[in-house]
C-alpha positions in Angstrom: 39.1 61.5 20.4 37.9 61.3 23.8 39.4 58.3 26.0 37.8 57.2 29.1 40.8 56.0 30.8 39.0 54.9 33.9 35.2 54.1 33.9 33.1 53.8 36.3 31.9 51.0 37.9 29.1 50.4 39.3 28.4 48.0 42.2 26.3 45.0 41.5 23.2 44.7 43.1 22.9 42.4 45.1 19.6 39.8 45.4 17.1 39.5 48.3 17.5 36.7 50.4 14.0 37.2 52.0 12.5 37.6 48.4 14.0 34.6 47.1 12.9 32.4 49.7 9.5 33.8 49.3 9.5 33.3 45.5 10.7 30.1 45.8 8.1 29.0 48.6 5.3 30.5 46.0 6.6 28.3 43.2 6.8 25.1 45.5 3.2 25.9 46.3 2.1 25.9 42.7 3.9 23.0 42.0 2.4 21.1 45.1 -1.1 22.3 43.7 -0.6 21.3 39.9 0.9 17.9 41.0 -2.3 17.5 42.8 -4.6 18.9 40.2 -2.7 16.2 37.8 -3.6 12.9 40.0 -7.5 14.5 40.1 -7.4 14.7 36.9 -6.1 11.5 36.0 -7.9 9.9 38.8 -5.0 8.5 40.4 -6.1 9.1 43.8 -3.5 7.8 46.1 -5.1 4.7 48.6 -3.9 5.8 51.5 -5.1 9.0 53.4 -5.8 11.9 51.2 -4.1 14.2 54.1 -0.7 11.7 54.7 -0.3 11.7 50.6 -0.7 15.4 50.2 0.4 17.5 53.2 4.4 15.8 52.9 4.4 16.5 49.2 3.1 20.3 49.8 5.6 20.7 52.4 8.1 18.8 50.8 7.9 21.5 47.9 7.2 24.5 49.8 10.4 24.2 52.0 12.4 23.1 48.8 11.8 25.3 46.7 12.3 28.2 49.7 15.7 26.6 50.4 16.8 26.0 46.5 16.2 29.8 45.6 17.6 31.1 49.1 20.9 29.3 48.0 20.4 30.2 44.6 20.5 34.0 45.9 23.4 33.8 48.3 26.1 31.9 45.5 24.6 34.5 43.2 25.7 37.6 45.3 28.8 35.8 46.6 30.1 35.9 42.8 
């Protein structure tokens, strides 16, 4: 029989950073827009200023979900 005594091993690849933040700023993004699309739909339009209830929520998302996948990235290519 045939032993492999030592096998190679091969380096693990490691994620984007810039990707991940980007994929995550995307997803908060189309959160931010199907939260919104909900209250339309429902018609629970907010009374206060369609731009104050909106804009903190969009950016609120956009930046989390950029900073939630960043960190997700770097613990992931840490391990």
């Amino acid at each position: 029989m045939h032993k492999v005594s030592n096998p190679v091993k091969h380096p693990k690849k490691r994620w984007s950073k810039t990707h991940a933040v980007y994929l995550g700023a995307v997803s908060g993004m189309g959160i931010a827009i199907a939260h919104q699309v909900y209250h339309a739909a429902v018609g629970e339009i907010p009374d206060e200023s369609p731009l104050a209830h909106i804009l903190p929520e969009f950016i609120g998302l956009v930046a989390g979900g950029a900073l939630l996948l960043a960190a997700i990235a770097e613990v992931r290519n840490r391990l």
